[in-house]
C-alpha positions in Angstrom: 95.3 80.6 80.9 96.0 82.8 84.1 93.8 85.5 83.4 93.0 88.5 85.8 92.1 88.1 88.8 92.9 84.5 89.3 96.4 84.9 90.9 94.5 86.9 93.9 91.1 85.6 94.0 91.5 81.4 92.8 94.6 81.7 94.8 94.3 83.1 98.2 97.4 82.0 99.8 98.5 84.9 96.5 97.0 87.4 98.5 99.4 88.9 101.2 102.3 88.1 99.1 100.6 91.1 97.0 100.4 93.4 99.6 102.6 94.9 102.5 103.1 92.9 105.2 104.8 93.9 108.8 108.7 93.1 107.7 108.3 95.0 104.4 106.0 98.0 106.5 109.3 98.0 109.1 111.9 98.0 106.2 110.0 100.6 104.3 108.8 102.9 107.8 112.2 105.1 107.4 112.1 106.2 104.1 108.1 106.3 104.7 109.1 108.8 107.7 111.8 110.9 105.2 108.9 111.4 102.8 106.5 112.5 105.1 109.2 115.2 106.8 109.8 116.3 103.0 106.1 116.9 102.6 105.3 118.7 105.1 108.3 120.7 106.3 110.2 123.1 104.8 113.5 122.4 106.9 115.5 120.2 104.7 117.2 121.0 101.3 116.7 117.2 99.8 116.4 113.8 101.0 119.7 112.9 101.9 119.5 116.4 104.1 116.8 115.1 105.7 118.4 111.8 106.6 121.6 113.4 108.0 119.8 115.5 109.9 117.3 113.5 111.5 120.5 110.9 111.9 122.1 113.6 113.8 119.6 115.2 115.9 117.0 112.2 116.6 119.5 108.9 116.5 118.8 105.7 114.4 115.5 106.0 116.1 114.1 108.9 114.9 113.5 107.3 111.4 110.9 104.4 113.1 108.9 107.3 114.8 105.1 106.3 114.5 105.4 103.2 113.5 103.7 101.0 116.2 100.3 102.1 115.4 101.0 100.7 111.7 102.4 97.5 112.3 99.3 96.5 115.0 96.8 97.9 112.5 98.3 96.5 109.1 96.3 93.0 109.5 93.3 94.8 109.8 93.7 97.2 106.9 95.2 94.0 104.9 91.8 92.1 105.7 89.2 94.9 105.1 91.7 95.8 101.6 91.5 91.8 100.0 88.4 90.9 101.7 86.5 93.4 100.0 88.5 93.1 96.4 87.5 89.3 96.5 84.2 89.6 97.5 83.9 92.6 95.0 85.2 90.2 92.3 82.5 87.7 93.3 79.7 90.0 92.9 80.9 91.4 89.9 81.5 88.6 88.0 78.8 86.4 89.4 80.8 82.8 88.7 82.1 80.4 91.1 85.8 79.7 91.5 86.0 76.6 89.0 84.5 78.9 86.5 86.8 82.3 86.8 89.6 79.4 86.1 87.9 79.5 82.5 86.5 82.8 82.2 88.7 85.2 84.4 87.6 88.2 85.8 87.5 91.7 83.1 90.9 93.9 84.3 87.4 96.5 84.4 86.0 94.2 87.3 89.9 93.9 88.5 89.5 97.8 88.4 86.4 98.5 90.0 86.9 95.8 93.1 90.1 97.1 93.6 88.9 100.8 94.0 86.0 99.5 96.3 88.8 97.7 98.5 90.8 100.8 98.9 87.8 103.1 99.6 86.9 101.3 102.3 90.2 100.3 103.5 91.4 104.0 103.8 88.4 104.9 106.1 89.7 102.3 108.2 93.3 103.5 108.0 92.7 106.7 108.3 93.4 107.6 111.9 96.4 105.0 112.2 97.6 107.1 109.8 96.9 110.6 111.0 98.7 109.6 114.4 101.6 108.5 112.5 102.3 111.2 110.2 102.1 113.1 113.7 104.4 111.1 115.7 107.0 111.3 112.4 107.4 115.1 112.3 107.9 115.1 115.8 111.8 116.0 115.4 112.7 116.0 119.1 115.5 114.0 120.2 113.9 111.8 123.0 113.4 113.2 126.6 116.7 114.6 128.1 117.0 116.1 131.2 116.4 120.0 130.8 115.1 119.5 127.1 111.1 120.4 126.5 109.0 117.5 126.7 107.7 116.5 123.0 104.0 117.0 122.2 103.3 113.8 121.9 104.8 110.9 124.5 103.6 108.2 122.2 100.7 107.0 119.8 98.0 106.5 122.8 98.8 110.0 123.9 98.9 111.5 120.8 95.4 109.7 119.6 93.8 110.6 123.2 95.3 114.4 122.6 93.8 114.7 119.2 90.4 113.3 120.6 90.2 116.3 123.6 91.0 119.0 121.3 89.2 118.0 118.1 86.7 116.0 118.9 86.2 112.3 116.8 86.6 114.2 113.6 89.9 115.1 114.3 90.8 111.9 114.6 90.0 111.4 110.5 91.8 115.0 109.2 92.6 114.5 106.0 90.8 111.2 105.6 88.8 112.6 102.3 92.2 113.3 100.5 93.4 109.7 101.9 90.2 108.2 100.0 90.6 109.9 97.2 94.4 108.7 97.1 93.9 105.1 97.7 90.6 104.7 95.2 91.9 105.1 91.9 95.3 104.0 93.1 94.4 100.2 94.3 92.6 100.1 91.5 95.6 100.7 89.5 97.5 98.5 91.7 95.7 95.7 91.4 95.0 95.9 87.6 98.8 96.0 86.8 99.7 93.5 89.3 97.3 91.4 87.4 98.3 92.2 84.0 102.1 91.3 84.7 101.2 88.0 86.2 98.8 87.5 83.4 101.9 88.2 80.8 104.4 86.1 82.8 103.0 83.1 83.4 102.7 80.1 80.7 98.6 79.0 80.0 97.8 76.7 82.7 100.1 77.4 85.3 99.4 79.9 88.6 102.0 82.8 88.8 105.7 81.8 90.3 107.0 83.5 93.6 109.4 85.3 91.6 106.8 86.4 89.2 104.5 87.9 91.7 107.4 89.4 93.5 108.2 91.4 90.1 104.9 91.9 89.7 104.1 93.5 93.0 107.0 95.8 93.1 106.2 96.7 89.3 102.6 97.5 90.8 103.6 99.2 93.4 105.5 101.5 91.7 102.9 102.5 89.3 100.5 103.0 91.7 102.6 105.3 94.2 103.5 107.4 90.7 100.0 108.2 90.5 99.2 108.6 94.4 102.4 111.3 95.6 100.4 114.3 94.6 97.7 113.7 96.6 99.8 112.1 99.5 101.7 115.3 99.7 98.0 117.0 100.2 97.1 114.2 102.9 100.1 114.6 104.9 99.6 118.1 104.9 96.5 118.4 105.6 97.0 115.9 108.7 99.1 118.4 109.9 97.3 121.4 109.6 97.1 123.5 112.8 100.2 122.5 113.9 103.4 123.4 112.0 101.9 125.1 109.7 98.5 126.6 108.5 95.4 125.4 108.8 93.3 124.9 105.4 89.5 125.3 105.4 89.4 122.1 102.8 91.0 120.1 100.1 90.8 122.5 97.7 92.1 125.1 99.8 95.5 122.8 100.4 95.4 122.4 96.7 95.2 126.3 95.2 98.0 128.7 95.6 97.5 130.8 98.4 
């Protein structure tokens, strides 16, 4: 039987078709750069007011602001996220490949590698991401004669701009409330992507395209449920100082003021 685990760890070729890869990361960077915008500004009514608007003032292109940086760091992030859940499986379980086919993996072990993975990969993410979320509420139209220039020219600017006035640690604002997003929620991700291929696929067999297509998007969907809240904190928090306040810490982003 195609128990947990197996579909990712037995079967790497599974593996990226679990996770996002650089067409899905370019379909999905304009409503990634709408939800940031709703997050952290205070501008727009609603989504679709968002999209008009940045439509309007920014172009087609101000949706696919920041999105270099992701898509020459996602096969990093992608390595360092299943690399560590498979090795994490390994050590957890302590059995060979021929012998998860028999006795697959606890969805506790699915769990626990999959929150190691994302601690680890959300370290690594962390200032890809910082410079993004910058570069997306940049809502200038690009440079036009007579118009001020925008803050940032461009994600090598904007990273070497955060360096001189922050320091390194700028660089990784908001990184604690980015681990403590993507922890629990691989963890989630993973065990439900699991479970789904588990249920859907006959004793035997190793899970169908179509199954881990459902599966994935199923995941995904549970997992972002549980991540927005502290998202919206991240993305804040990655732009304190700048549009809006500053906060001394997570809490402080959290409370009321």
């Amino acid at each position: 039987m195609t128990g947990a685990g197996e579909s990712l760890v037995n079967n790497p070729g599974r593996r990226r078709a679990s996770g996002p890869g650089a067409l899905g990361l370019v379909l999905g960077h304009p409503f990634d750069t709408v939800k940031v915008r709703l997050q952290t500004q205070t501008t727009y009514q609603g989504i679709i007011d968002c999209m008009v608007k940045t439509y309007r003032h920014e172009s087609l292109l101000g949706f696919f602001k920041g999105m270099s940086f992701p898509i020459v760091s996602i096969a990093v992030v992608n390595s360092v996220l299943f690399g560590v859940y498979s090795n994490a499986l390994l050590a957890l379980t302590a059995t060979s490949h021929q012998e998860r086919r028999a006795q697959p993996p606890s969805y506790t072990h699915v769990f626990i590698a999959g929150c190691t993975g994302g601690f680890l990969q959300a370290y690594c993410l962390a200032p890809f991401d910082l410079i993004k979320v910058r570069l997306q509420n940049q809502t200038e139209p690009r440079a036009q004669p007579g118009s001020p220039p925008p803050r940032y020219r461009g994600p090598v600017h904007c990273a070497a701009s955060i360096f001189q006035a922050e320091g390194p640690r700028g660089l990784f604002r908001g990184a604690w409330a980015l681990t403590l997003r993507d922890t629990p929620t691989l963890g989630i991700y993973f065990v439900t992507y699991e479970w789904l291929c588990h249920q859907s696929t006959p004793d035997g067999q190793n899970p169908s395209s179509a199954t881990v297509l459902v599966a994935g998007g199923f995941a995904g969907i549970t997992s972002w449920v549980t991540a927005t809240p502290l998202d919206v904190i991240k993305s804040r928090m990655q732009m304190a100082g700048l549009e809006q306040r500053a906060y001394r810490g997570l809490l402080d982003c959290v409370l009321p003021s």
